[in-house]
Every structure is written in structure tokens, then in C-alpha cells.
N, C-alpha and C positions, 0 to 999 in steps of 0.2 A: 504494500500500500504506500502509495508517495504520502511527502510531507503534505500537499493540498488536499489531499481528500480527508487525509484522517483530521487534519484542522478545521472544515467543510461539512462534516457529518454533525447528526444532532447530539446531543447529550441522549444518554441511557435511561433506561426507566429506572433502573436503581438512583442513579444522578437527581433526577427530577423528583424522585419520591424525598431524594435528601434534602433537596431545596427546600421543599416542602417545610420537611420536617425541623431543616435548620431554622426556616421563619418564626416556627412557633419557638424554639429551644432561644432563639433568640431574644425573644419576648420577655421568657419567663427567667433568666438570666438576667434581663436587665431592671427587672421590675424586683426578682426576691435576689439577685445575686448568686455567682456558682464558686467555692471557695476550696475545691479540687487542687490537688498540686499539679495534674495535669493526666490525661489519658489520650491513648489513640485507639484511634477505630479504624477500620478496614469496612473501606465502601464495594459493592461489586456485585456486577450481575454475569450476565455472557459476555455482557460487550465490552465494559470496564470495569477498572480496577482504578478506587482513590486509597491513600491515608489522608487520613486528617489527625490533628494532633491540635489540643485541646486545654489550654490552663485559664484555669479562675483567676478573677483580678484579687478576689479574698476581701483580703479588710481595705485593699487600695481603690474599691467601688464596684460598683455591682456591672456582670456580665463575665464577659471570659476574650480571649484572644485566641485566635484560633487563624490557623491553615491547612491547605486539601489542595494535595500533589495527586494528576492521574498517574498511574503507572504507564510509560508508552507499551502499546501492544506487544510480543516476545520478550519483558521483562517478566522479574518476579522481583517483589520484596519482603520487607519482613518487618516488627516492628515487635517491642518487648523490653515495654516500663523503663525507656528511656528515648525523649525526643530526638529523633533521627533528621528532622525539615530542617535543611540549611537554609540556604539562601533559595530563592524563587522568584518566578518569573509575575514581576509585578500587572503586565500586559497582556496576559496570556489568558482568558477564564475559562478555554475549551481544556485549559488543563492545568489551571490553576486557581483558586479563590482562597479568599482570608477576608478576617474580621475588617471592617474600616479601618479600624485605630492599632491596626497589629502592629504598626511601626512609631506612631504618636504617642500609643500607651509604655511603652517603651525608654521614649524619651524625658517623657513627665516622670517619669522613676528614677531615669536617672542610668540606666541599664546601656542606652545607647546614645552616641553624641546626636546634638540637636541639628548639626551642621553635617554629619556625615551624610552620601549618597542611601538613600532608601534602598537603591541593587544591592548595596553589598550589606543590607541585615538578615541577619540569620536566626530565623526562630529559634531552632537549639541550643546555639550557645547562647542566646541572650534569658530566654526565658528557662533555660535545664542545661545549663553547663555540664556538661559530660563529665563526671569523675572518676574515681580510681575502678568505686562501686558499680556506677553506671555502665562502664568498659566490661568490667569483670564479669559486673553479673546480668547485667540483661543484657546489652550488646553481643556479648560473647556468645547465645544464644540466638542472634541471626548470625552472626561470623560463622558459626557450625554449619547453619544452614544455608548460608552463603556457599561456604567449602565445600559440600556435597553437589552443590546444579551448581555451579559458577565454574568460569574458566580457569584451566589448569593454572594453578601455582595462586590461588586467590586465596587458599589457606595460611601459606606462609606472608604473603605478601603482607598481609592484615595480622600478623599473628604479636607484633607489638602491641597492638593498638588491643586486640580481645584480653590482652591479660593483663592491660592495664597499663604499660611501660610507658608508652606513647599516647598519650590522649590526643594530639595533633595530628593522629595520621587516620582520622575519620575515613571508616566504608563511605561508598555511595548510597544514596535513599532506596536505588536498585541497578540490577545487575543482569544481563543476558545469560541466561543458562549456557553452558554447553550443548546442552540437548533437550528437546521437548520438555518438559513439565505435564505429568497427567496424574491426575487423579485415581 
């Protein structure tokens, strides 16, 4: 499939149900407040695949910040109790959306400079800076699963970074199999 068609196709019924249902979560976030340290969900029907990745503003005001990466088609990814969304494509909504204020809220904290370029913010590290623990023990568990359907040598490649040595040498959000992916 070229780049124009898959940019050019509608949203999925899974996508559309999320919109939906983001409106309302939306609402009720901003009216009672959502004060989570943060969660991802895995959106996806036949046709697509999102993460989204999910923190409450807490005691800093009611709602949450939030972003939702598609996966492009012949990836796979993986996600477990540690924000994986770096940076994203601010432009893009056939395969990218986020809160209004994910990069605003940010800056009113204090989290990100107020003059830096909006491209280069990164939901992960600003809102779930990756740690020793973060590496070890939930990352480590896509790095596995990475190493099993990813391209040969993606286990060592990443193998500082899953046990914590390197917190700088962050996997990708996702990865091309080696070989088909089935159920």
C-alpha cells in the first residue's frame, strides 16, 4: 500500500467508536478530574492498531493528557506500565491525536521549556521519565517480545537499555517483524 492511500483511507470502526468514547471520557475528566499516574490502552480492530497513553493532571487540575500513535500496517508493538510515546507527529490525525494542552500542560509545570519547538516534546520523558525500574521491569517485557518477531540482532542491540544500564538508548514505539505475526 503506498504512502497516499493509507493517509487517504477513513478511520476504522474501532477509531470512530474511540472518538466517540474519548468525547465522553473527556467530559467526565474535566468536570470530576482523572488522578491516575498514567495507563495505556491498545486500540484495534482489523484494520488498525493505536496506543494511547494516558496521565491525570491529579491535584494540578482536572482532566488528563493524553496521546494515540496508529501503528503503521506490518508493525507490531507492545506496551507495559511504562510510557513508550516519544515525540509525534503534531500534523498528522490519520495517525496521530493528543489532548489540546499535551504540550501547554507541560509547560505551566514546569516539565518543559516554554520557548522550546513543540516537535521535539516527548510525552514519555516529560510526563514518565523512564527509570532504572521502568527499563527493568516493564520495558524489559516488550524488549522480550521485541527479541522474539523483530529483526535479527534486536535483542542485543536493546539489551543495555532492558536491564536498565542505558536508559538513553530507548526501543522504538514499534518494530517490523521478521516474519508475519499470527494469531
Amino acid at each position: 500500500m503506498s504512502m497516499g492511500l493509507q493517509l487517504e483511507r477513513p478511520l476504522s470502526e474501532a477509531m470512530k467508536r474511540w472518538l466517540v468514547v474519548r468525547g465522553s471520557l473527556i467530559m467526565v475528566f474535566e468536570k470530576y478530574g482523572y488522578v491516575s499516574e498514567g495507563e495505556s490502552f491498545t486500540i484495534a480492530d482489523t484494520e488498525e492498531l493505536w496506543i494511547l497513553e494516558l496521565i491525570g493532571k491529579g491535584k494540578f487540575g482536572k482532566g488528563a493528557v493524553w496521546v494515540a500513535v496508529r501503528i503503521p500496517d506490518g508493525y507490531v508493538s507492545g506496551h507495559a506500565n511504562q510510557a513508550r510515546i516519544r515525540t509525534f507527529p503534531l500534523n498528522d490525525p490519520k495517525n496521530c491525536m493528543y489532548a489540546h494542552d499535551v504540550v501547554e500542560f507541560a509547560v505551566k509545570l514546569g516539565l518543559y521549556p516554554p520557548n522550546a519547538p513543540h516537535e521535539d516534546f516527548s510525552f514519555s520523558d516529560t510526563y514518565d521519565p523512564v527509570t532504572f525500574g521502568g527499563a527493568r521491569l516493564s520495558d524489559a517485557r516488550v524488549w522480550s517480545f521485541f527479541s522474539k518477531v523483530g529483526p535479527a540482532g534486536f535483542e542485543q542491540e536493546y539489551l543495555d537499555y532492558a536491564t536498565g544500564r542505558n536508559l538513553s538508548h530507548r526501543m522504538p514505539l514499534y518494530i517490523k517483524p521478521r516474519n508475519p505475526v499470527t494469531l
